[in-house]
TIKE-976536 format. One record per residue (C-alpha): residue number from 1; z, x, y. Coordinates in steps of 0.25 Angstrom, whole numbers, plus 5000, padded with zeros to 4 digits. Layout:
+-----+------+------+------+
| seq |   c3 |   c1 |   c2 |
+-----+------+------+------+
| NUM |    Z |    X |    Y |
...
+-----+------+------+------+
end
This chain:
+-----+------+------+------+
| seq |   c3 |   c1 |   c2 |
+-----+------+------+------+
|   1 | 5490 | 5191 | 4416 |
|   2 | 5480 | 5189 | 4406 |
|   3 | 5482 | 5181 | 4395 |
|   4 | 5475 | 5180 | 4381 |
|   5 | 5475 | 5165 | 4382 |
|   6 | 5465 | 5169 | 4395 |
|   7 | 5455 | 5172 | 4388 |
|   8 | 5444 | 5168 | 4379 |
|   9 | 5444 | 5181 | 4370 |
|  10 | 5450 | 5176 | 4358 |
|  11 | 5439 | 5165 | 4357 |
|  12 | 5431 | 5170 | 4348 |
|  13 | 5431 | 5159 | 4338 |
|  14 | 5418 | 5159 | 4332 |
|  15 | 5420 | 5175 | 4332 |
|  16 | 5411 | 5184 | 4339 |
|  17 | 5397 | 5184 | 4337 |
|  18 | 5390 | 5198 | 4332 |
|  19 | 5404 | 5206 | 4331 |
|  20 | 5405 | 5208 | 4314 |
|  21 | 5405 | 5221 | 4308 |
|  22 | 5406 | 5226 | 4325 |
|  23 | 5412 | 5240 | 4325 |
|  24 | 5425 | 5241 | 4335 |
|  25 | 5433 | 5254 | 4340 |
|  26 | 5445 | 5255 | 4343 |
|  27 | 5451 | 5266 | 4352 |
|  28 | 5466 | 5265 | 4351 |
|  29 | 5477 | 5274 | 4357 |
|  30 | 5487 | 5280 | 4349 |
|  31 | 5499 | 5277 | 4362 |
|  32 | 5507 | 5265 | 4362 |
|  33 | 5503 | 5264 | 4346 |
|  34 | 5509 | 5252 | 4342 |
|  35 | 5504 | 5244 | 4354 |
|  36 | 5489 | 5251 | 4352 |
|  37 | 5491 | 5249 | 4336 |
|  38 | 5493 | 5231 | 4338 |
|  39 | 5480 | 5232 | 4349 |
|  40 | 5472 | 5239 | 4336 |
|  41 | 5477 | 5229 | 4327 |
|  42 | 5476 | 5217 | 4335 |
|  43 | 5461 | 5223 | 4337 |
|  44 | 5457 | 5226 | 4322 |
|  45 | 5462 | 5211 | 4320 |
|  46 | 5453 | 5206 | 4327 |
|  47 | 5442 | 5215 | 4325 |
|  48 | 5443 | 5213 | 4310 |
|  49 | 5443 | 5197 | 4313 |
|  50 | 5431 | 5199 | 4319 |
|  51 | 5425 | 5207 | 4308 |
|  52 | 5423 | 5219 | 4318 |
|  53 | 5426 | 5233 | 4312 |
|  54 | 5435 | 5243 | 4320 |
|  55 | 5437 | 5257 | 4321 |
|  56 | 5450 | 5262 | 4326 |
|  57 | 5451 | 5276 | 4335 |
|  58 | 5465 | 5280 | 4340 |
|  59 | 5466 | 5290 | 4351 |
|  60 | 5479 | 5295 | 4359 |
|  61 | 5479 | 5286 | 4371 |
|  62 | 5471 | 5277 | 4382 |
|  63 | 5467 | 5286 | 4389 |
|  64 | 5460 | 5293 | 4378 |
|  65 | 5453 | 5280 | 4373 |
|  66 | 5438 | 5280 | 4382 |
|  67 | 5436 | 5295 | 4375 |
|  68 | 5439 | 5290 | 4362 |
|  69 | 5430 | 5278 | 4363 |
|  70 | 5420 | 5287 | 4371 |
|  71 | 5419 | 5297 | 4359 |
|  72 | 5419 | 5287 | 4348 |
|  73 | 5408 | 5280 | 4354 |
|  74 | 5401 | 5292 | 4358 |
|  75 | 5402 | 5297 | 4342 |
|  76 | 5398 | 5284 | 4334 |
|  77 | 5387 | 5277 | 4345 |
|  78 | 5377 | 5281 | 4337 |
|  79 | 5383 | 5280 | 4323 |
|  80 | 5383 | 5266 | 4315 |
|  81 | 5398 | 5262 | 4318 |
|  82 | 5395 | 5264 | 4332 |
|  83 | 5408 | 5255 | 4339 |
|  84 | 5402 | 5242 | 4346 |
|  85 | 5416 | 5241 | 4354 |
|  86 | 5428 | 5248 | 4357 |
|  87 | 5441 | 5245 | 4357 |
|  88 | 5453 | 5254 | 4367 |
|  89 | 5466 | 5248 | 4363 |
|  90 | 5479 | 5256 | 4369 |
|  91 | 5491 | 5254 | 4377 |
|  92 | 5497 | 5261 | 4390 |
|  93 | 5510 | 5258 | 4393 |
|  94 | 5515 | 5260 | 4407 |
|  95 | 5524 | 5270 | 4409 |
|  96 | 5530 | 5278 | 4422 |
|  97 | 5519 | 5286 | 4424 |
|  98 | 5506 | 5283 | 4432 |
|  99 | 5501 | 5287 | 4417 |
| 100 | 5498 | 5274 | 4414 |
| 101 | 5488 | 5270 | 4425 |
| 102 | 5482 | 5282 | 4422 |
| 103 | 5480 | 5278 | 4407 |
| 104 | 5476 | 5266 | 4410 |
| 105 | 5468 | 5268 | 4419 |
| 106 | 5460 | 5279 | 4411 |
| 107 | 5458 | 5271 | 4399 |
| 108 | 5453 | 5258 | 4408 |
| 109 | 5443 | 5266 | 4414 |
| 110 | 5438 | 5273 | 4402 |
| 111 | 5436 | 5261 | 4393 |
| 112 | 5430 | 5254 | 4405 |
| 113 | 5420 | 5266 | 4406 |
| 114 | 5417 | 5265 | 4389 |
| 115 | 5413 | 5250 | 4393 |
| 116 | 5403 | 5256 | 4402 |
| 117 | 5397 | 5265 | 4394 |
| 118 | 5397 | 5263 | 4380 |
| 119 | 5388 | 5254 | 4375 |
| 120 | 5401 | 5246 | 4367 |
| 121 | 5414 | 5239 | 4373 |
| 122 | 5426 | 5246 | 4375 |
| 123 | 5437 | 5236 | 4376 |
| 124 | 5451 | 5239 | 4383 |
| 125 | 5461 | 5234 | 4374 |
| 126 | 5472 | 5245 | 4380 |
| 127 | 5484 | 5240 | 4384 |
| 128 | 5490 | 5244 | 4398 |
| 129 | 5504 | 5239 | 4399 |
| 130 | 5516 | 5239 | 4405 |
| 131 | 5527 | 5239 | 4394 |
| 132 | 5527 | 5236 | 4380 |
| 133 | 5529 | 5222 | 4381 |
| 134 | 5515 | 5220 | 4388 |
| 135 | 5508 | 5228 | 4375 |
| 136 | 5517 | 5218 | 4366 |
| 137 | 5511 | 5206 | 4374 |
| 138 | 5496 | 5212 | 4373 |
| 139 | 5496 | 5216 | 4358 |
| 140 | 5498 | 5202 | 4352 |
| 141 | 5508 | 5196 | 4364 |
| 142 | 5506 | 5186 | 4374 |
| 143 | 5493 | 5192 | 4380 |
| 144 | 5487 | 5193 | 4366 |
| 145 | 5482 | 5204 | 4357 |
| 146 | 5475 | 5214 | 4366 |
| 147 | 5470 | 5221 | 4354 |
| 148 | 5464 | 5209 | 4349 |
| 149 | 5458 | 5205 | 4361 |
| 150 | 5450 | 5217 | 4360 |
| 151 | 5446 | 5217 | 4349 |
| 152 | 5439 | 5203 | 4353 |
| 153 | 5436 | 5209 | 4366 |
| 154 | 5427 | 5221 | 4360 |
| 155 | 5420 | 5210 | 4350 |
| 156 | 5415 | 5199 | 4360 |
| 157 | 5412 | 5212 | 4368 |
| 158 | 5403 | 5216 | 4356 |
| 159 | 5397 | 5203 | 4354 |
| 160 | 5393 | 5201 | 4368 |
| 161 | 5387 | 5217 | 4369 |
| 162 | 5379 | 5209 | 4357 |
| 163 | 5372 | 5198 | 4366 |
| 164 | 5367 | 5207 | 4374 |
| 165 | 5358 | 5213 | 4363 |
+-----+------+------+------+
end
């Protein structure tokens, strides 16, 4: 299982080179709200910290995520406070239906796809769990801060799409 403590993502001691004033989205689902509302807050901290600005855009549920980063993209590319990463932050829970490989599923392989076509990062901070108590471990628990990590995740992604300039 992973482990935050695996991981070198938090190391960022010396902040992250070329981030300030970076402008981040966040796609968030309106399912599971109180789970989904500690990833956003977990992932503003952290944005602020960093002196990144977000942007927050709620849409029903996880499936529905790729289109709403797809059309927010495709509306400000060109405009001034054009995103320079995106953040997709939900939660299935699994329930007694095949429902939930289906979700899943959909919403892995549609922000999978934005990462290869969009000219920014989509990161994957949606949560795909079993119960409650494995959403409680991921939004501040024993595996960390999911939102946070995010958060983190879009601004080294950010800095390192800088290098290659």
């Amino acid at each position: 299982m992973a482990e935050v403590t695996n991981s070198n993502l938090f190391a960022t001691n010396a902040g992250i080179p070329g981030i300030e004033g970076a402008c981040v989205v966040i796609i968030r689902t309106e399912w599971n709200a109180a789970i989904v509302g500690a990833l956003e807050a977990g992932c503003k901290a952290a944005l602020e910290k960093a002196g990144a600005t977000c942007r927050v855009i709620e849409v029903p549920g996880a499936f529905e995520i790729p289109f709403g980063i797809r059309a927010y993209w495709d509306i400000h590319k060109y405009r001034d406070d054009r995103p320079q990463a995106f953040i997709a932050l939900g939660c299935v829970l699994r329930g007694d239906t095949p429902h939930f490989e289906y979700v899943c599923r959909a919403v892995t392989d549609g922000v999978l796809q934005l990462n290869l076509t969009l000219p920014v990062p989509t990161i994957f901070g949606v949560l795909t769990v079993d119960n409650q108590q494995q959403a409680d471990e991921r939004i501040g628990g024993k595996h960390g801060h999911k939102g946070e990590e995010a958060a983190i995740t879009a601004l080294k992604m950010i800095a390192v799409k800088k290098t290659f300039q």
